[in-house]
N, C-alpha and C positions, 0 to 999 in steps of 0.2 A: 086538446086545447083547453077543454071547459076543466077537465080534470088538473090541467099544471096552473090554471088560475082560482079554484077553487084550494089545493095546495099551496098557493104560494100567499092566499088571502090566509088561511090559517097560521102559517108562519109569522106575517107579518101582524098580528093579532097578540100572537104569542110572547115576542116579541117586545110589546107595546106593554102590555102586561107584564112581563116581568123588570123591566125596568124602571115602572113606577113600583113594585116593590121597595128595589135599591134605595130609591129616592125616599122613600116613609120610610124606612130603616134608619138613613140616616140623618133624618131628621129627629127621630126619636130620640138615636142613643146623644144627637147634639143635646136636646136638650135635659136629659139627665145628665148630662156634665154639667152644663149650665147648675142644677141644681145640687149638684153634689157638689159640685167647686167655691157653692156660695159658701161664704162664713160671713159672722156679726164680728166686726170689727169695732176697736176705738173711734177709728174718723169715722164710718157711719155713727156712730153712736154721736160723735160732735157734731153731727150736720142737725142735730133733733133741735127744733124751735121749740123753747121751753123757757119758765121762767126756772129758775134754778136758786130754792130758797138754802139757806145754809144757817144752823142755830146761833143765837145771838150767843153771848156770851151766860145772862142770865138762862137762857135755854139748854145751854151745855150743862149749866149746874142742877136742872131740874132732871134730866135726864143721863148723869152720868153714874147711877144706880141701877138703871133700866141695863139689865145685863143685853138683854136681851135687840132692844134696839140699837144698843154699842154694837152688835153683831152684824144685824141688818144695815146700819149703815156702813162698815165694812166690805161687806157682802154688793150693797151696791156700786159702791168704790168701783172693787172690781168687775161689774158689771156693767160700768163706765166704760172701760177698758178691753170689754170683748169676752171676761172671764165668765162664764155663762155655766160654769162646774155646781156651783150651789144650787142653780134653778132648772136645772134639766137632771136632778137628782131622783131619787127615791122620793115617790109623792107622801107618802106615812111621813115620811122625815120631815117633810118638809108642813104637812100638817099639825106635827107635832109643835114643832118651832112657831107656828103661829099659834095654836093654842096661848103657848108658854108665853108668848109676845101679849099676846090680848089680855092673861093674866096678871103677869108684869107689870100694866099700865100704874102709874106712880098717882096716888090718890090727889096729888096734886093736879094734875090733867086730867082728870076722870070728869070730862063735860063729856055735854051732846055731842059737840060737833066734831073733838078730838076723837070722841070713839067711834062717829060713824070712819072719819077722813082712816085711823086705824081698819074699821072694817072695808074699806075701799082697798088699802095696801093690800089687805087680804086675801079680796077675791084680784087682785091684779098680779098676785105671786101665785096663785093658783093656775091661772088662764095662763098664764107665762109656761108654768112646768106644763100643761096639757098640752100648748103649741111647744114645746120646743122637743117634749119625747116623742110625740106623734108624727111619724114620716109625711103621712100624707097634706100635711100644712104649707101652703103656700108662702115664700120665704118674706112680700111684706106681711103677712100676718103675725110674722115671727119678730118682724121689728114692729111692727104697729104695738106687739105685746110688752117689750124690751123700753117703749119707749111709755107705755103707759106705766108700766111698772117706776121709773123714775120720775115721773111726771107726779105721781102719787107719793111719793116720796118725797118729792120737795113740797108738797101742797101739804102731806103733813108736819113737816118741820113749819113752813109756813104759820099754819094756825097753832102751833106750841108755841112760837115768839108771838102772835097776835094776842095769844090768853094772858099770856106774861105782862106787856104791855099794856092790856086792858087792868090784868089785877094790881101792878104797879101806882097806873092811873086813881084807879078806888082806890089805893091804900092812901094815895097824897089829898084825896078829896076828903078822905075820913076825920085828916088830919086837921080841917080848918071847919 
């Protein structure tokens, strides 16, 4: 008697234990799908609260030499839109390009604060490629990155129409 209840307490043990296995199994593989099935899409990308600056017209002509920022704001375009191929590239590449960017800067905008707001895009295209080749990054991190990256982007268009306007302003003050 002591032996078929001794017996049948190990079975039921047994048991009990392998089917909380089952249960963490398949809660794990749930949530790698979860994670694999995420993508950055367009509508997430429009749900981002941002001010969203766009060059004036005299901005456009200050900047339509700048080979290089013609690029990037392309590039963000599509990054707008979910195309996420230029910033989860080759990081060399992608270091290069802002070199080239940083040197580019058109002597006309070469203040303080256009070249820090320039070195902000900088490290925010950087941080972007590290979260988005790296598996192990939690997927808001991925937009938190996606989103600073544009966020900096309009902040520096921003202050290129703010210079413009201010030197506008001195040239008509010069004037009287």
């Amino acid at each position: 008697m002591k032996l078929g209840l001794v017996l049948f307490n190990l079975v039921f043990i047994m048991l009990l234990s392998c089917s909380g296995d089952q249960q963490t199994t398949s809660d794990t593989e749930t949530s790698e799908k979860d994670d694999t099935a995420f993508k950055i899409t367009a509508e997430i990308i429009e749900k981002f609260e941002y001010a969203d600056y766009a060059l004036s017209t005299d901005g456009e002509n200050a900047v339509k030499e700048w080979e290089k920022y013609q690029e990037l704001a392309i590039q963000v375009g599509y990054l707008k839109k979910g195309d996420l191929s230029f910033f989860n590239g080759d990081n060399k590449l992608l270091k290069k390009f802002i070199e080239t960017f940083k040197i580019e800067l058109p002597d006309a905008l070469r203040t303080n604060p256009i070249e820090s707001r320039v070195i902000i895009v900088e490290t925010t295209l950087l941080r972007l490629n590290e979260n988005l080749t790296l598996d192990n990054i939690d997927k808001r991190l991925k937009l938190e990155s996606v989103k600073e990256v544009v966020v900096a982007f309009s902040n520096l268009n921003f202050l290129i129409n703010k210079k413009l306007i201010r030197d506008k302003g001195e040239k008509i003050q010069s004037q009287y």
